[in-house]
C-alpha positions as CSV (number, residue, x, y, z in Angstrom):
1,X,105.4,59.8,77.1
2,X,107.5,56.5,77.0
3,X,110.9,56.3,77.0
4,X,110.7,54.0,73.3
5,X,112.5,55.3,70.5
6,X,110.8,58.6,69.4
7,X,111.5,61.5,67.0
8,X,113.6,63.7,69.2
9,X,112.8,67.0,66.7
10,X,109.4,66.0,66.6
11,X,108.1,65.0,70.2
12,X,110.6,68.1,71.6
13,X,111.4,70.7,68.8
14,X,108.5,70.9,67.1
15,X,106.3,70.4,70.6
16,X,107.8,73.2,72.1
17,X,106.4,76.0,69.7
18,X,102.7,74.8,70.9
19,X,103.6,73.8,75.0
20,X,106.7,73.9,76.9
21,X,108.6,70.6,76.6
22,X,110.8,69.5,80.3
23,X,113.3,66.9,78.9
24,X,114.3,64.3,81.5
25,X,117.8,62.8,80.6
26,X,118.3,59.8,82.8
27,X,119.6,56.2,82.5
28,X,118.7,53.0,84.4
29,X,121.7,52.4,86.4
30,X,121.4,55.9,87.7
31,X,120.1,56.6,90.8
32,X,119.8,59.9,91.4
33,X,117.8,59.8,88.4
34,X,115.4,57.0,89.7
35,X,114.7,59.3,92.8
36,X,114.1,62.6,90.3
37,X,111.4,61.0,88.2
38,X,108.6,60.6,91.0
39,X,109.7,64.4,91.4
40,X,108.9,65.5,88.0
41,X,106.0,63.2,87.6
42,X,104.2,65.0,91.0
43,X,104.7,68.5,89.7
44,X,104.2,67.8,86.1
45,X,100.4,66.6,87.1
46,X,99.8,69.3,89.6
47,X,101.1,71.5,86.3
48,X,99.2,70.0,84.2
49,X,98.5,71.6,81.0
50,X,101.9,74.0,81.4
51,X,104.4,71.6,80.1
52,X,104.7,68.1,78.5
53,X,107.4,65.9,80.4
54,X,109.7,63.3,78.0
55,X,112.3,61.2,79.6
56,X,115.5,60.7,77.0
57,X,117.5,57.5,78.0
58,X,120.9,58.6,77.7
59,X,121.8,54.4,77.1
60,X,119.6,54.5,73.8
61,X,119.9,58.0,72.5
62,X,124.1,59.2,73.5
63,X,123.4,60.7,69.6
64,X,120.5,63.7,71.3
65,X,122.7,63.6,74.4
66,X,125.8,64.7,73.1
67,X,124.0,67.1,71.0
68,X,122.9,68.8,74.1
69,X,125.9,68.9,76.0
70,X,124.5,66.3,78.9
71,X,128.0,65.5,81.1
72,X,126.0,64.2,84.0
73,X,122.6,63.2,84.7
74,X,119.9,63.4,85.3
75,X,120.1,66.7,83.5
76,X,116.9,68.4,83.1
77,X,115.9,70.8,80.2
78,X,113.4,73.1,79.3
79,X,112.7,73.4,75.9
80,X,110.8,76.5,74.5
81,X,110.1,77.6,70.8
82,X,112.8,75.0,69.9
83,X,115.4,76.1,72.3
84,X,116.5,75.2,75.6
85,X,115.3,78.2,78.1
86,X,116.9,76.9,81.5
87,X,118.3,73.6,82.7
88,X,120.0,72.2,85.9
89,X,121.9,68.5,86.7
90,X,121.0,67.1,89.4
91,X,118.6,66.3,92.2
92,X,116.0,68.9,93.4
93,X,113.1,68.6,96.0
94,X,109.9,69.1,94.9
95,X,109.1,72.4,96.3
96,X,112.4,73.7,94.9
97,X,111.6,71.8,91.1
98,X,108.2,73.8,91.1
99,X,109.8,77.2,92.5
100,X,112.1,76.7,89.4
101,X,109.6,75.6,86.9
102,X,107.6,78.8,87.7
103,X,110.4,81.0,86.9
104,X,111.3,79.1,83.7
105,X,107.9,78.1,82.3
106,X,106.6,81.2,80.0
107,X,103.6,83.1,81.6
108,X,99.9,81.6,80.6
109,X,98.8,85.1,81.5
110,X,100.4,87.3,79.7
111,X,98.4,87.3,76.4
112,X,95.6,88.3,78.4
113,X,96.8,90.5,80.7
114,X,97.8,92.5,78.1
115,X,94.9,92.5,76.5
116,X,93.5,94.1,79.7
117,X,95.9,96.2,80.3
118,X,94.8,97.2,76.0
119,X,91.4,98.1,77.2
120,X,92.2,99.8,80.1
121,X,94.5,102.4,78.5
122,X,92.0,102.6,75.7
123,X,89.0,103.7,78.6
124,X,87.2,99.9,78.0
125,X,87.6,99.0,81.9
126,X,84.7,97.1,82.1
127,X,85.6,94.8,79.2
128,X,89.1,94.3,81.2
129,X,87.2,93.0,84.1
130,X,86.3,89.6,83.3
131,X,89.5,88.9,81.2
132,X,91.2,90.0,84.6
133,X,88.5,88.0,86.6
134,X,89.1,84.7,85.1
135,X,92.7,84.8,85.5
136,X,92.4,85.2,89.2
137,X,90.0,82.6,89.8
138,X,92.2,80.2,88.1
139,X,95.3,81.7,90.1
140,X,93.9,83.9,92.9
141,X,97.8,84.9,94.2
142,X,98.7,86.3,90.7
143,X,99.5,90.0,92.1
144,X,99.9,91.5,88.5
145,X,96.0,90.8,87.6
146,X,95.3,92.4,91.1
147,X,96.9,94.8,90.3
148,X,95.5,95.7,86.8
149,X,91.9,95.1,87.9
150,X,92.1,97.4,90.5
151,X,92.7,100.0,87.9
152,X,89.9,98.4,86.1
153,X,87.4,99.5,88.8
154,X,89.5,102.3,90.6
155,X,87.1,105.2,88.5
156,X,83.7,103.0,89.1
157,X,84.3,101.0,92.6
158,X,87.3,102.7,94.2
159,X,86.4,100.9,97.9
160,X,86.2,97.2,95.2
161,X,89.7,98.2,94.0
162,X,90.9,99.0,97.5
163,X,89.6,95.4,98.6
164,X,91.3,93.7,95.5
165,X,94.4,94.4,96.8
166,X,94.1,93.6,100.4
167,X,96.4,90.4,99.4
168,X,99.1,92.3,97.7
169,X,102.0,92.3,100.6
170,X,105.2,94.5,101.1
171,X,107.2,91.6,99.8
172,X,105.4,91.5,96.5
173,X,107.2,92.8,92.7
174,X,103.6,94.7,92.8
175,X,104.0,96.2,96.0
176,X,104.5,100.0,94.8
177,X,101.8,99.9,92.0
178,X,99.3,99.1,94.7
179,X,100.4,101.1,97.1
180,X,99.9,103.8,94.6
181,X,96.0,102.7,93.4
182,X,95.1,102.2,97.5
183,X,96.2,106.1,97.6
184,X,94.0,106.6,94.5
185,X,91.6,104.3,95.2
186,X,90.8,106.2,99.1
187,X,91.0,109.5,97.2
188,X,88.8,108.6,94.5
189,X,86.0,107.5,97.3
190,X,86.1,110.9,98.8
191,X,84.7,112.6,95.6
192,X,81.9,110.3,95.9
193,X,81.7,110.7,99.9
194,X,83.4,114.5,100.5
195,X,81.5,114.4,104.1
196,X,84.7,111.9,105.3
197,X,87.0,114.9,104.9
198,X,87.1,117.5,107.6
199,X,85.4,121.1,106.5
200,X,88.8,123.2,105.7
201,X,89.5,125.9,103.6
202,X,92.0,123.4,101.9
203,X,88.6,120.8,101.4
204,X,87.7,122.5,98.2
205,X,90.8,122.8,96.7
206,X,91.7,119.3,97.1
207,X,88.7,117.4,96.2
208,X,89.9,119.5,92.7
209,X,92.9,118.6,92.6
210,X,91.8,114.7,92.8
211,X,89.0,115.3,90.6
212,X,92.0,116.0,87.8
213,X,93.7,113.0,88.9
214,X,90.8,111.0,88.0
215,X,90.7,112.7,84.6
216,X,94.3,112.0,83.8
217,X,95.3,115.8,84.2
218,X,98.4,115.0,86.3
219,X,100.0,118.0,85.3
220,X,97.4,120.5,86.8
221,X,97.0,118.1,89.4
222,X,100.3,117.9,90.7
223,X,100.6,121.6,90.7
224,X,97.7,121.8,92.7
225,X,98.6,119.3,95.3
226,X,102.0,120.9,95.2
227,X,100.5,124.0,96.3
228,X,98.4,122.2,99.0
229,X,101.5,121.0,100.3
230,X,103.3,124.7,100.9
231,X,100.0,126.1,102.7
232,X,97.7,122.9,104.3
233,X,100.3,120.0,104.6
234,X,98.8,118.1,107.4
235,X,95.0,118.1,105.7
236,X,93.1,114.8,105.1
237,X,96.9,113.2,107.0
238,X,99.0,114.7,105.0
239,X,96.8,113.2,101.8
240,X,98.4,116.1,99.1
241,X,101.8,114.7,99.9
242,X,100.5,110.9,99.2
243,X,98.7,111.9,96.3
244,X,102.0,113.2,95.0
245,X,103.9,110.1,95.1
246,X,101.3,107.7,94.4
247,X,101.1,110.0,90.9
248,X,104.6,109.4,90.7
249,X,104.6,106.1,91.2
250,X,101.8,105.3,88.7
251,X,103.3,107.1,85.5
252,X,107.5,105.5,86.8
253,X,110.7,107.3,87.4
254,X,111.2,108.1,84.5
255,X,108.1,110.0,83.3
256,X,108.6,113.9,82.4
257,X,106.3,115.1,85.0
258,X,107.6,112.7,87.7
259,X,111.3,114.1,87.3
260,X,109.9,117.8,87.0
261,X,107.5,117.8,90.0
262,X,109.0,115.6,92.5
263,X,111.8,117.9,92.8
264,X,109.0,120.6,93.2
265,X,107.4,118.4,96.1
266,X,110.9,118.3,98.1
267,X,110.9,121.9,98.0
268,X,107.6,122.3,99.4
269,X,107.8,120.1,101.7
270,X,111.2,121.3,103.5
271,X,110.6,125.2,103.1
């Protein structure tokens, strides 16, 4: 968009309820400013479709300036639903201006990966898939649709789930959640191949106990792995202990049965 005389409410106000607008308050004698705008302009294409970018020349419109509180430009503002959701004054690189925009821009996903996340709890997996799917394809690092479609397929392709989050790293907001569905997701594949767990008297008993898990009967579950813990610790590597926490770690710390049977688990495992 031009800098010509525009409807400030309009172009910005009214724009933001439909797309993100990133205001650009600049003037021409400024040069900081004149070294910003092939900054924004870069990102705002490789964004495209995220945000609309409108430069305001503080020279013709001091009126939308002062309304805003500019003191020194350029000053950069993100307007969503009619407000401003972050700004900063100043000069940035453009690796830094992206880093920023992706933690002030709203999340395209997250319409749709609640939606998913709808289906799933509902027992519609497969219809979560492809919503899930398509959201990776457009962003393939976006560790939260990992995440959510490896629960999608953890009941119908447990080795799939395990290989959907091969990507997911230690440094990752998601790194718990899949550490948790790789536990379910190797457990799950031995009640479909029980001849990759060493004959035990503890086999039976815990190919039970993750046959509950799979059916959502954590309760009966736990108290079974508890048990395994007490009398055959070190079977399947220790694998009753790890089903423990992954458990606890899928329903959060502050679920009723993770504050009742971790407790429980300490116990056992330091009699």
């Amino acid at each position: 968009m031009s800098d010509s005389p525009f409807d400030f409410d309009r172009d910005v106000i009214e724009t933001s309820f439909t797309i993100p607008v990133l205001v650009d308050f600049w003037a021409p004698w400024c040069a900081p400013c004149r070294a910003l705008t092939p900054v924004l302009e870069a990102v705002a294409g490789r964004l495209a479709g995220r945000f609309e970018l409108v430069k305001v020349n503080t020279e013709e419109h001091p009126e939308i300036a002062r309304r805003y509180g500019v003191r020194g430009i350029p000053n950069v503002k993100l307007f969503v639903d009619g407000t401003v959701a972050d700004e900063f004054t100043g000069t940035l690189p453009e690796s830094a201006l992206e880093d920023w925009l992706q933690r002030a821009l709203p999340n395209p996903y997250q319409a749709r990966l609640e939606q998913a996340e709808a289906l799933i709890s509902a027992g519609r997996a497969a219809e979560a898939e492809p919503v899930l799917r398509q959201i990776l394809a457009a962003e393939p690092a976006y560790d939260p649709a990992a995440v959510l479609l490896a629960r999608a397929l953890l009941d119908t392709d447990p080795d799939q789930a395990l290989e959907t989050l091969k990507p997911i790293g230690p440094d990752s907001d998601q790194s718990e959640a899949a550490e948790a569905l790789r536990t379910l997701a190797r457990l799950f594949g031995l009640l479909e191949h029980p001849e990759r767990l060493a004959e035990a008297p503890a086999k039976s008993a815990y190919l039970d106990a993750i046959r509950k898990i799979r059916e959502e009967r954590y309760e009966p579950a736990l108290a079974q792995l508890i048990e395994l813990v007490r009398k055959a610790r070190d079977y399947d590597e220790g694998g009753a202990r790890k089903a423990c926490v992954a458990i606890f770690r899928l329903l959060g710390n502050g679920h009723e049965l993770t504050r009742r049977y971790r407790g429980q688990l300490s116990n056992a495992l330091y009699v």
